[in-house]
Structure formats: C-alpha cells, structure tokens
N, CA, C and O atoms as CSV, one atom per row, in Angstrom:
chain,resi,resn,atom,element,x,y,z
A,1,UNK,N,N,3.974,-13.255,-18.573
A,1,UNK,CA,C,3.618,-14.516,-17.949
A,1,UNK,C,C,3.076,-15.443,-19.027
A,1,UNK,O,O,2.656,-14.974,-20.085
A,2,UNK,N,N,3.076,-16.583,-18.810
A,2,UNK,CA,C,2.782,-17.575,-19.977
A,2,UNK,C,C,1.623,-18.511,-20.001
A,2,UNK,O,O,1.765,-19.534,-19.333
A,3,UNK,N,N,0.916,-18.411,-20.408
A,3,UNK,CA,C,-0.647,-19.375,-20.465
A,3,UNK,C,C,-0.370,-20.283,-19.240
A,3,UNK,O,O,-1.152,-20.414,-18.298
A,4,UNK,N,N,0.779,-20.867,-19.354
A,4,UNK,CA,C,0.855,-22.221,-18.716
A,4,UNK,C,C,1.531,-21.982,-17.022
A,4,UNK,O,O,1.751,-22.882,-16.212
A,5,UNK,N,N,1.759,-20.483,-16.825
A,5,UNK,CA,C,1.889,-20.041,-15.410
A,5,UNK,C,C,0.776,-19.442,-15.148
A,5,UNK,O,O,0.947,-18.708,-14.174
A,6,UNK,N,N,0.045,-19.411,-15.419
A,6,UNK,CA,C,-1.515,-18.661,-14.886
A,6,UNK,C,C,-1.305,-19.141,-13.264
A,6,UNK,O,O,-0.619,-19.971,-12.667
A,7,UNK,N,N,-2.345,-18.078,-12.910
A,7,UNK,CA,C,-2.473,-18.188,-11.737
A,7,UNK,C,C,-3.820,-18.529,-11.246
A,7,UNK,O,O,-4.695,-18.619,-12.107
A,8,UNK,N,N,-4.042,-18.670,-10.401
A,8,UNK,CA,C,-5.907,-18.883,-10.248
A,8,UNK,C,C,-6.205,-17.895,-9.333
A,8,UNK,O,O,-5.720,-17.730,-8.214
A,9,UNK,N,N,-7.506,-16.900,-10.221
A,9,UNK,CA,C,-7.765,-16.102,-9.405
A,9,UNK,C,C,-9.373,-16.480,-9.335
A,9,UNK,O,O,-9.959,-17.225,-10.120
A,10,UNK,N,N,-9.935,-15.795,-8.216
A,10,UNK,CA,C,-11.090,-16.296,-7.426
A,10,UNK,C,C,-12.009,-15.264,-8.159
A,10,UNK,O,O,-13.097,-15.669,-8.570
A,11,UNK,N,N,-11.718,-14.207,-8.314
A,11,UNK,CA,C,-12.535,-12.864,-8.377
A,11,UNK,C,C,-13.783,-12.380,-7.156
A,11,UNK,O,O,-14.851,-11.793,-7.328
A,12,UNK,N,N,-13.403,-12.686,-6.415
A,12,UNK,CA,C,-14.854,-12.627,-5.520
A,12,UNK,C,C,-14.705,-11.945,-4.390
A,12,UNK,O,O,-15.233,-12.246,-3.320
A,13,UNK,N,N,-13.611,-10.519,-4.694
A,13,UNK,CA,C,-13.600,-9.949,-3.561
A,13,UNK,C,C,-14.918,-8.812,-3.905
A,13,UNK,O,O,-15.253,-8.661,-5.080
A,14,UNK,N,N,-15.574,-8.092,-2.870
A,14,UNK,CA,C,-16.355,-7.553,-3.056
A,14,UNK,C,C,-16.140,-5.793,-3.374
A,14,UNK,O,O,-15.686,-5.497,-2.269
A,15,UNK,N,N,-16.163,-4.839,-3.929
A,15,UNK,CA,C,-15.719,-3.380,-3.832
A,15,UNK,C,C,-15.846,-3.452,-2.085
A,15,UNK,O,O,-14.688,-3.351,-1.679
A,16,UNK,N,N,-16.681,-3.571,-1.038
A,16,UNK,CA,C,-16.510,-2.839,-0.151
A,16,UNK,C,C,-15.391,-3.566,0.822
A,16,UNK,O,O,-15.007,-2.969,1.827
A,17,UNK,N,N,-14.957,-4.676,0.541
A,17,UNK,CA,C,-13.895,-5.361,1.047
A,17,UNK,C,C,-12.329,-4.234,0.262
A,17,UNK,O,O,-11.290,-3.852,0.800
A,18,UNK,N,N,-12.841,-4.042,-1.099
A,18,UNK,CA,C,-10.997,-3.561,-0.980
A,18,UNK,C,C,-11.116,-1.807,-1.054
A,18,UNK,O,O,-10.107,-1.112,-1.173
A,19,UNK,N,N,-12.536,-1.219,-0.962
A,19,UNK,CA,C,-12.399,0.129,0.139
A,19,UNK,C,C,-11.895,-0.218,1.506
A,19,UNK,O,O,-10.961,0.385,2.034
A,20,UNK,N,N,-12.561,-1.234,2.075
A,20,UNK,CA,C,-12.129,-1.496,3.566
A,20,UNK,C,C,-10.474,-1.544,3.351
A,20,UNK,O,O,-9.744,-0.810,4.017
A,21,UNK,N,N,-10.031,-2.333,2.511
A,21,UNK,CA,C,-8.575,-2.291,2.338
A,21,UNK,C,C,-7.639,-1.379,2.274
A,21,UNK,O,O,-6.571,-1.219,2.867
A,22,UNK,N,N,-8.172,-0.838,1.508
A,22,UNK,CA,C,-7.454,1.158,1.252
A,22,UNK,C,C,-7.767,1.847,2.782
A,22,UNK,O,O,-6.807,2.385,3.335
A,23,UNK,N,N,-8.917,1.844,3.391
A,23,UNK,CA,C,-8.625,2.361,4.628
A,23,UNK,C,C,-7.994,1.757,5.380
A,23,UNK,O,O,-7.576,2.358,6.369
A,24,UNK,N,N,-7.712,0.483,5.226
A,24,UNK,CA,C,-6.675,-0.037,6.322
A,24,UNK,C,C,-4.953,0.235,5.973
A,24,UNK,O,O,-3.978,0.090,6.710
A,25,UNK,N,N,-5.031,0.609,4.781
A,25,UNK,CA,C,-4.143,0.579,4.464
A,25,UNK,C,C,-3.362,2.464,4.198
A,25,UNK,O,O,-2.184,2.788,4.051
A,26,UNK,N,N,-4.674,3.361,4.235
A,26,UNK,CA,C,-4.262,4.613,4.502
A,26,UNK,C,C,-4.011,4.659,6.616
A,26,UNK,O,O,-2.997,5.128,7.133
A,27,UNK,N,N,-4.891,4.216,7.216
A,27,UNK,CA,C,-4.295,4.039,8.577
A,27,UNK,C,C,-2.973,3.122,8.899
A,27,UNK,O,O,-2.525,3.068,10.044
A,28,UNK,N,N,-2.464,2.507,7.962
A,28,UNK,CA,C,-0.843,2.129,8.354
A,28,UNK,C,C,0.513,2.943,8.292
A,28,UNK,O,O,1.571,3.100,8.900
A,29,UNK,N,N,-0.529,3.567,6.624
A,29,UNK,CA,C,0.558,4.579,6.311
A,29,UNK,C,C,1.267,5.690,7.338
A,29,UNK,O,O,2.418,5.983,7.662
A,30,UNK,N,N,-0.297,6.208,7.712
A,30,UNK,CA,C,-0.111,7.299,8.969
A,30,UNK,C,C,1.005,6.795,9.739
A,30,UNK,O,O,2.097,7.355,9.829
A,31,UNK,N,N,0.594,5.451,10.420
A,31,UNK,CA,C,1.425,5.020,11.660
A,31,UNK,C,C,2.692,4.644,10.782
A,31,UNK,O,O,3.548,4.668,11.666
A,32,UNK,N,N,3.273,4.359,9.785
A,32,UNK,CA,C,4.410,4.040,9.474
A,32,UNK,C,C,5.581,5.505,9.621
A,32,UNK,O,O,6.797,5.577,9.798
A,33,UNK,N,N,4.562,6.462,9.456
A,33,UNK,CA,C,4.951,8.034,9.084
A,33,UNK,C,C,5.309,8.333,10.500
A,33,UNK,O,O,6.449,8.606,10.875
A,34,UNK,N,N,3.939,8.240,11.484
A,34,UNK,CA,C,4.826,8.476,13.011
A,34,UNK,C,C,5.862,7.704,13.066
A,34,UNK,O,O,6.974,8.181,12.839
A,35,UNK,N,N,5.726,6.562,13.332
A,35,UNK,CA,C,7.089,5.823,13.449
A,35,UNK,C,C,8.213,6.307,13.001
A,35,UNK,O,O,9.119,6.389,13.830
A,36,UNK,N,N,8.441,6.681,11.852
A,36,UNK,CA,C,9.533,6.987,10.974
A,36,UNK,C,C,10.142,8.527,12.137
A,36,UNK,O,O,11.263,8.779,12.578
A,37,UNK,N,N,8.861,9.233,12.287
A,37,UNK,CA,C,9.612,10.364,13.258
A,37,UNK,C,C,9.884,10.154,14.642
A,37,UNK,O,O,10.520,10.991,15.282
A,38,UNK,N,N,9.431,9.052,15.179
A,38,UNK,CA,C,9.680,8.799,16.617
A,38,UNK,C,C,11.410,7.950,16.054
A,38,UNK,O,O,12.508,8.385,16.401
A,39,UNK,N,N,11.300,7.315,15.591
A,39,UNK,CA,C,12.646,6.636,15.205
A,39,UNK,C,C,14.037,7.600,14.740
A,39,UNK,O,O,15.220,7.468,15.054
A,40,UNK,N,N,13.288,8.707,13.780
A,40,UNK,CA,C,14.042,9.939,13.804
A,40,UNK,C,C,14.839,10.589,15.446
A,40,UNK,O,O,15.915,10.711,16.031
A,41,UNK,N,N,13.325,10.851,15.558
A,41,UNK,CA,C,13.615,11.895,16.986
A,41,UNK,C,C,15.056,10.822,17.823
A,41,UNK,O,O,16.232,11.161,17.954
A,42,UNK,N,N,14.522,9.760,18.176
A,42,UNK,CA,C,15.437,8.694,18.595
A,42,UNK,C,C,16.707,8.389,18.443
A,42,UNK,O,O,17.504,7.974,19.285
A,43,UNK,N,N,16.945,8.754,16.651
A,43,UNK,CA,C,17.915,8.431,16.270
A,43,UNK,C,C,18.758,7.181,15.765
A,43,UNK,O,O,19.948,7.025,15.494
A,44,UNK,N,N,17.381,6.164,15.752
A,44,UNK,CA,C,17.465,4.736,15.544
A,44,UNK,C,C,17.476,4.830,14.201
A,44,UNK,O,O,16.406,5.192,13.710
A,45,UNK,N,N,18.460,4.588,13.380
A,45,UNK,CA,C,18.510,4.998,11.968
A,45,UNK,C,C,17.836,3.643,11.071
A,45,UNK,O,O,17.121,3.849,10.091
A,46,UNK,N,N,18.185,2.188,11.572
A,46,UNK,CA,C,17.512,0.847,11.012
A,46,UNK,C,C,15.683,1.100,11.601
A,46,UNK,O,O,14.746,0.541,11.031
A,47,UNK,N,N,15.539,1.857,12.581
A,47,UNK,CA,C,13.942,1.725,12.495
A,47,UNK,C,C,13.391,3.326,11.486
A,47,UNK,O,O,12.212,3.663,11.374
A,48,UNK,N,N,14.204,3.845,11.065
A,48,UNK,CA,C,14.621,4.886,10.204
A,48,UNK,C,C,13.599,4.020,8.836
A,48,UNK,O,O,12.411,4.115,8.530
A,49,UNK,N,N,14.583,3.313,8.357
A,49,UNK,CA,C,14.866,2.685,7.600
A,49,UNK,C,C,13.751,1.560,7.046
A,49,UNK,O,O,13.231,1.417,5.939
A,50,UNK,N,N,13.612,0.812,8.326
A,50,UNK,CA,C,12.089,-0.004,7.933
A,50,UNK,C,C,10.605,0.753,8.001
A,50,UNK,O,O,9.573,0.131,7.750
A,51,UNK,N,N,10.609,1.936,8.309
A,51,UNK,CA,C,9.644,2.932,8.543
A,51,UNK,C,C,9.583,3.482,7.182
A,51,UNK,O,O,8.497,3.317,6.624
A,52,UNK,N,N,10.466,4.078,6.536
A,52,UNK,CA,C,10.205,4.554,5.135
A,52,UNK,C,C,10.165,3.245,4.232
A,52,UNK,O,O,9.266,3.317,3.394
A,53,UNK,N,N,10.868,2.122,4.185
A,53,UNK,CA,C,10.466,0.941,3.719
A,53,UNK,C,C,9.030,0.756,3.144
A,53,UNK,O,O,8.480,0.885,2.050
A,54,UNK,N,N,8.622,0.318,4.664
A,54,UNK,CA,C,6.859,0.459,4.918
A,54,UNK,C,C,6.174,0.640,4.594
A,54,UNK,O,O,5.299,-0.110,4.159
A,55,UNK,N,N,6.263,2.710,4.682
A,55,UNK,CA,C,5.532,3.234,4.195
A,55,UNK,C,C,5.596,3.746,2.429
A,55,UNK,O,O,4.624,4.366,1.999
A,56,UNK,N,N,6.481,3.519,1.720
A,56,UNK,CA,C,7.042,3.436,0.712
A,56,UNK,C,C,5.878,2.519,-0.506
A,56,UNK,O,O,5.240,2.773,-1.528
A,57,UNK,N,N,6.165,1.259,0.492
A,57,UNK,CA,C,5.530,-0.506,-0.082
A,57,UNK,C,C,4.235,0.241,-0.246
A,57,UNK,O,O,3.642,0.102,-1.316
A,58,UNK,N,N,3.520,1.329,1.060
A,58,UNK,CA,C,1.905,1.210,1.215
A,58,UNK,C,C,2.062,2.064,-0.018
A,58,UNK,O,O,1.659,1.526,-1.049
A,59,UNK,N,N,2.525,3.190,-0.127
A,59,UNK,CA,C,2.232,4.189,-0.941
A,59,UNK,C,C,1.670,3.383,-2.272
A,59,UNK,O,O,0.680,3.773,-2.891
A,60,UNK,N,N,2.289,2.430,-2.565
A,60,UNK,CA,C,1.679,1.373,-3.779
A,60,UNK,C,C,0.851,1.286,-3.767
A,60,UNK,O,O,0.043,1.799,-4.541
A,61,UNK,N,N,0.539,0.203,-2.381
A,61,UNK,CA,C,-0.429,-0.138,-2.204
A,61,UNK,C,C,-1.855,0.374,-2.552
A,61,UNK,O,O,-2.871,-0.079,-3.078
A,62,UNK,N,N,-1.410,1.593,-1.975
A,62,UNK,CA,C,-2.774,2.591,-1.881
A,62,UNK,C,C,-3.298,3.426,-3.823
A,62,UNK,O,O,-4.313,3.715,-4.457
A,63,UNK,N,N,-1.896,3.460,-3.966
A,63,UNK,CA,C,-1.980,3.962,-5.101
A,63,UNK,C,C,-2.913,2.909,-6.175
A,63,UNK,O,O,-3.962,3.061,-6.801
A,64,UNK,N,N,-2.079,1.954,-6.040
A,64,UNK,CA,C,-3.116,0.227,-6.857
A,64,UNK,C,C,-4.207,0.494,-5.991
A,64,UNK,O,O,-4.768,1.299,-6.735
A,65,UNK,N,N,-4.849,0.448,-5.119
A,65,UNK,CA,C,-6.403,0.275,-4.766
A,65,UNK,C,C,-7.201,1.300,-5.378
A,65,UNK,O,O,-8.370,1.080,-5.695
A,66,UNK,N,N,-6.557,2.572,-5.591
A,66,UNK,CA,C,-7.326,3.630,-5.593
A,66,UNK,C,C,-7.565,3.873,-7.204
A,66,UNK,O,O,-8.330,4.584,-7.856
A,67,UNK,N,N,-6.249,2.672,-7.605
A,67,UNK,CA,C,-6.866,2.901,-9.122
A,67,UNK,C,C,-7.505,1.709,-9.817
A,67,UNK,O,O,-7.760,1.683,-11.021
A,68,UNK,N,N,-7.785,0.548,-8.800
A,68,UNK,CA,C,-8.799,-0.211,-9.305
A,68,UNK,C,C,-10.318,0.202,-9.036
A,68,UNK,O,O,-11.288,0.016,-9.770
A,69,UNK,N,N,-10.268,0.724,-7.963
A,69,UNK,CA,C,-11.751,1.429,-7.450
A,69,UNK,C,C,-12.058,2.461,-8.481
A,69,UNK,O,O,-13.112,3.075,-8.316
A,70,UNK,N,N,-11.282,2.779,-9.578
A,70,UNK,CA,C,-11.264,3.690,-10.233
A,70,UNK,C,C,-11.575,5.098,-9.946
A,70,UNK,O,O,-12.413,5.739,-10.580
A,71,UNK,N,N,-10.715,5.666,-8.748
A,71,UNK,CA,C,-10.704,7.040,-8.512
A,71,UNK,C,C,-10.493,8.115,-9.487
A,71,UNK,O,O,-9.503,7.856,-10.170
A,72,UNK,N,N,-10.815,8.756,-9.675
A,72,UNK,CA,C,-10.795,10.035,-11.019
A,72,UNK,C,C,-8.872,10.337,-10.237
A,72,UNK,O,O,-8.385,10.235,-9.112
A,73,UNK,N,N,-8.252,10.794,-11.858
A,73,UNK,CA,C,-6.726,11.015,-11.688
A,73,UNK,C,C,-5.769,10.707,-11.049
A,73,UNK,O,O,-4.723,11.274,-10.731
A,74,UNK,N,N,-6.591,8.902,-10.729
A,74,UNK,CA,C,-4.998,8.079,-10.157
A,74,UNK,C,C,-4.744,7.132,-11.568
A,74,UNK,O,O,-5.407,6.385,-12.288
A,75,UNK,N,N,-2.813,7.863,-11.449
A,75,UNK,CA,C,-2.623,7.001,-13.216
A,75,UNK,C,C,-2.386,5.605,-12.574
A,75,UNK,O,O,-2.756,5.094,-11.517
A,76,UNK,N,N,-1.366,5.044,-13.977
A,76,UNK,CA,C,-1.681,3.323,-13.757
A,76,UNK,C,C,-0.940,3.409,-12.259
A,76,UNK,O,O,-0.658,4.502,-11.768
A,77,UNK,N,N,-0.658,2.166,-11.594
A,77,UNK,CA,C,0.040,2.118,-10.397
A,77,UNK,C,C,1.399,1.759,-11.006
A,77,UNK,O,O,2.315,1.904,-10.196
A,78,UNK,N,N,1.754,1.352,-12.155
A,78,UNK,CA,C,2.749,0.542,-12.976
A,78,UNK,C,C,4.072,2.047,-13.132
A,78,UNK,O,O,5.295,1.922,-13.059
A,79,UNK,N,N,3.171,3.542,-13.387
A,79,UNK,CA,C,3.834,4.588,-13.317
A,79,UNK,C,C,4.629,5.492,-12.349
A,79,UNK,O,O,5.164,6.520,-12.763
C-alpha cells in the first residue's frame, strides 16, 4: 500500500470489545457448522455451499482475533 492510500484508522477499539468479537464470532461459526449439516441432511447443495463459505471466512476471522489478542501458538493469520 502506498503512503498516499493510507487509510484512517481510529485505534480506539477497546481489548474487551474485540474478545466480545471473537465470541461472537466463535458462536457463528458453530451455527454456520449446524447449518452446513442441516443443509447436508437436506441435500440443498447451494446452502451446502454458503455454509462452508461462512464458516471458512470465520475461521479467519477468528484466527486474526486470536492472534491480535495475542493468544500463545496462534501463527500469523497471513499463514
């Protein structure tokens, strides 16, 4: 990125705002995971599909929170 695309960041989220985040975001996962087997069981292969999507995106997600909170042996999220 280039000096002159910076972005503006605020910095002012608080640690217990992006713990709150990671738990909201480990309770989606769950439900993306049922979903994925009710859609299975079903046989709906496109809700198949946006279900591992989903839960795929969170797995990031969670992975980046847990390694800015700096959890012991989560590598970069970049890996």
């Amino acid at each position: 990125m280039k000096s002159s695309d910076a972005v503006a960041r605020s910095y002012d989220r608080s640690w217990s705002e992006i713990e709150a985040m990671l738990e909201n975001a480990v309770d989606r996962l769950s439900e993306w995971k049922t979903w994925f087997a009710q859609c299975q069981k079903d046989g709906d292969r496109d809700g198949m599909k946006e279900a591992a999507r989903n839960y795929k995106a969170l797995e990031g997600v969670i992975k980046t929170l847990r390694w800015t909170l700096g959890e012991k042996g989560v590598p970069s999220p970049l890996d």
